[in-house]
C-alpha positions in Angstrom: -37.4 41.1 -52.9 -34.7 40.2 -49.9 -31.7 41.3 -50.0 -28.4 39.4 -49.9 -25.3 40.1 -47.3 -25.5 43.0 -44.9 -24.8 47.0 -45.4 -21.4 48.5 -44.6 -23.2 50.2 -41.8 -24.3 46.7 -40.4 -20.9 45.5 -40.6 -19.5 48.2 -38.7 -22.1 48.4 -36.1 -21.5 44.7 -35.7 -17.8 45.1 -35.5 -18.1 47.8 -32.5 -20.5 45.6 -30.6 -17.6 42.7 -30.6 -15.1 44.9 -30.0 -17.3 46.7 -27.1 -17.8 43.4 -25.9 -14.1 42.0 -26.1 -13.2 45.1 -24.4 -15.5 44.6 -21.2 -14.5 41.4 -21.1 -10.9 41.1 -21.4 -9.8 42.5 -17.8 -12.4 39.7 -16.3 -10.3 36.8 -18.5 -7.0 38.1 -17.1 -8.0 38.3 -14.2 -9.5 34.4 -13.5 -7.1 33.3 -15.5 -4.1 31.4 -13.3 -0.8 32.4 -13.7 1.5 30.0 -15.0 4.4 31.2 -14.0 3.6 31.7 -10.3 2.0 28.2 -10.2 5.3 26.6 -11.8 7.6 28.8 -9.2 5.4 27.7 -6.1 5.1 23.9 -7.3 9.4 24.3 -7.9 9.9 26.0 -4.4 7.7 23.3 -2.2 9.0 20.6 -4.3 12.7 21.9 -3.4 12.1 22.9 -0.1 10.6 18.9 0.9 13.8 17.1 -0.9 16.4 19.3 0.7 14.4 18.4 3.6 14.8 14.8 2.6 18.5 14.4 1.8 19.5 16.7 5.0 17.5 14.0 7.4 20.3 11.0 6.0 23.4 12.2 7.5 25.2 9.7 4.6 24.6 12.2 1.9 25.5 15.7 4.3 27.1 15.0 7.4 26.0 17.6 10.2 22.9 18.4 7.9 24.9 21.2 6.5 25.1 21.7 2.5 28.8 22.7 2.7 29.8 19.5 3.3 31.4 18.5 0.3 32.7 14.9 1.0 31.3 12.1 -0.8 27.8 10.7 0.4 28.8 7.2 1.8 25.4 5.5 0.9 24.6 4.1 -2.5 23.7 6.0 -5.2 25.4 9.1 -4.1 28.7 7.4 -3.1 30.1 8.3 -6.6 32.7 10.9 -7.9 30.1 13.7 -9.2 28.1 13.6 -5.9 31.2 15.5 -4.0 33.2 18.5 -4.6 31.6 22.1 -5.2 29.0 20.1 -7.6 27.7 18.1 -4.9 24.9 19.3 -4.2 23.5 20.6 -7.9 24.2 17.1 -8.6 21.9 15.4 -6.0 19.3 18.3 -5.9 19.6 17.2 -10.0 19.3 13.8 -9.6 16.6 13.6 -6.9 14.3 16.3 -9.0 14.6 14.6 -12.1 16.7 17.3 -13.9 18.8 16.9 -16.9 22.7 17.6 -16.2 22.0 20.5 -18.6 19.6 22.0 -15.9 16.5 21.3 -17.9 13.6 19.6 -16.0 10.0 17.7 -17.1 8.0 21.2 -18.0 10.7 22.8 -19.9 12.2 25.1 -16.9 16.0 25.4 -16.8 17.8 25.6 -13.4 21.0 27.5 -12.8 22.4 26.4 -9.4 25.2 28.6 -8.5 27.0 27.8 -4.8 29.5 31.0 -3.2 32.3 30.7 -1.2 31.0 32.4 2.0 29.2 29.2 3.9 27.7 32.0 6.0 25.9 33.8 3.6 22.3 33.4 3.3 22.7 33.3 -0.2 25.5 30.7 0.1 23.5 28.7 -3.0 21.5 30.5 -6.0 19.2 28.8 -7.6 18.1 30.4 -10.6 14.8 28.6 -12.5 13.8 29.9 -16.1 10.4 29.1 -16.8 11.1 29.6 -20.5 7.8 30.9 -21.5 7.1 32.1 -24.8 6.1 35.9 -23.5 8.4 36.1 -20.9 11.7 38.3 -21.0 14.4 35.5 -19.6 14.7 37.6 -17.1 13.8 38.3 -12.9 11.4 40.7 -11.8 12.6 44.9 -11.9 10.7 47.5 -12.2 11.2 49.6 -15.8 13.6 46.9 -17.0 12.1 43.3 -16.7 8.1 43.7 -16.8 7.3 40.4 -18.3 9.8 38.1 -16.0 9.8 34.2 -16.4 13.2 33.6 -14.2 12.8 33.5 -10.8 15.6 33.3 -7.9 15.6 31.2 -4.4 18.5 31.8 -2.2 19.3 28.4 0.1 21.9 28.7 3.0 23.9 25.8 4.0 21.4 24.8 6.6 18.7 24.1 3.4 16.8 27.4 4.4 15.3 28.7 1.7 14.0 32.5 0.5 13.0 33.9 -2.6 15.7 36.0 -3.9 13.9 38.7 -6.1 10.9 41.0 -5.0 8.6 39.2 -7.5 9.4 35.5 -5.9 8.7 36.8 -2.5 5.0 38.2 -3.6 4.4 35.0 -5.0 5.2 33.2 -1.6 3.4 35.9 0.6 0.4 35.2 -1.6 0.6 31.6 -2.6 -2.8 30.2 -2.7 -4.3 32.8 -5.0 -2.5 31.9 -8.4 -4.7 34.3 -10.6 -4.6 37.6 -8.9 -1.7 39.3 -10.7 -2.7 43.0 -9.8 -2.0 42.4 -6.4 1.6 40.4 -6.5 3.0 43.0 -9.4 2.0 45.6 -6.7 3.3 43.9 -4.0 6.9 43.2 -6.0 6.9 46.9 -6.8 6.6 47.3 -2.8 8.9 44.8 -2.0 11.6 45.6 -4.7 11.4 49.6 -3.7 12.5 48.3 0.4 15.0 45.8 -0.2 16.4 44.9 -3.7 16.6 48.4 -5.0 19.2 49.2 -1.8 21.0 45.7 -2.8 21.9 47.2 -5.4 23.1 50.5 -5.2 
């Protein structure tokens, strides 16, 4: 006579093999798996970095190539009202990325575009891009308080230099070609974050 189904024992034995198995596996997964937010934050940075490039090349939109120039472009399209004043450049940086006036662009990232009143600062504009991912913490990279970050900062000054304004942004750019090696850029922010930012701000 055969018999039907399988023993308890068979189950569980079965059970500890998947789970053995899922277990050996998982930290190989993670590991080839790319990271979507640093692929997002590198594709946002180089596409930023070539259009500020662009507009400071036509000395109609910033006179002097200098992003504290807040007079009105004088060349069609930007020759209007919302393309001068302390908006200026959000607005064309907005416009010429394809970003809704809300800050919201094509894969669901939000911008924040903050500009100071010191025009020598380094940091004279904040740009501050929200991934919005489902796991993330809507917040930037610091160790013991934002683990799981999906916002990252880039600081512009008014020459349309830019830099990555939190440790976790600078890994990324220090290590940009390798999108699925985690381990070593959370390491590297830790490092970062412990010489610069952690001094910032005390």
């Amino acid at each position: 006579m055969f018999k039907k189904g399988f023993t308890l024992s068979e189950l569980l034995i079965a059970l500890a093999v998947v789970g053995i198995t899922v277990a050996l596996i998982a930290p190989i997964v993670t590991k080839i798996m790319p990271d979507a937010n640093k692929a997002k934050f590198i594709q946002h940075y180089t596409r930023l970095d070539s259009t500020l490039e662009e507009i400071l090349i036509d000395d109609s939109i910033f006179e002097h190539k200098n992003l504290s120039d807040t007079d009105r472009p004088l060349r069609h399209p930007y020759n209007k009202e919302i393309f001068q004043g302390p908006n200026k450049f959000k607005n064309i940086i907005f416009d010429k990325l394809n970003i809704t006036e809300a800050g919201e662009y094509k894969d669901s990232s939000v911008w924040t575009v903050n500009v100071s009143n010191n025009i020598a600062a380094k940091d004279y504009i904040t740009i501050s891009i929200d991934m919005k991912n489902n796991g993330g913490s809507d917040c930037s990279y610091k160790p013991n308080e934002c683990l799981r970050p999906d916002t990252f900062i880039i600081f512009v000054d008014r020459w349309g230099d830019l830099r990555a304004g939190d440790a976790l942004s600078e890994a990324y750019l220090e290590n940009m070609y390798n999108t699925n090696d985690k381990e070593t850029d959370f390491a590297r922010a830790l490092t970062i974050y412990g010489e610069k930012y952690s001094e910032e701000e005390d």
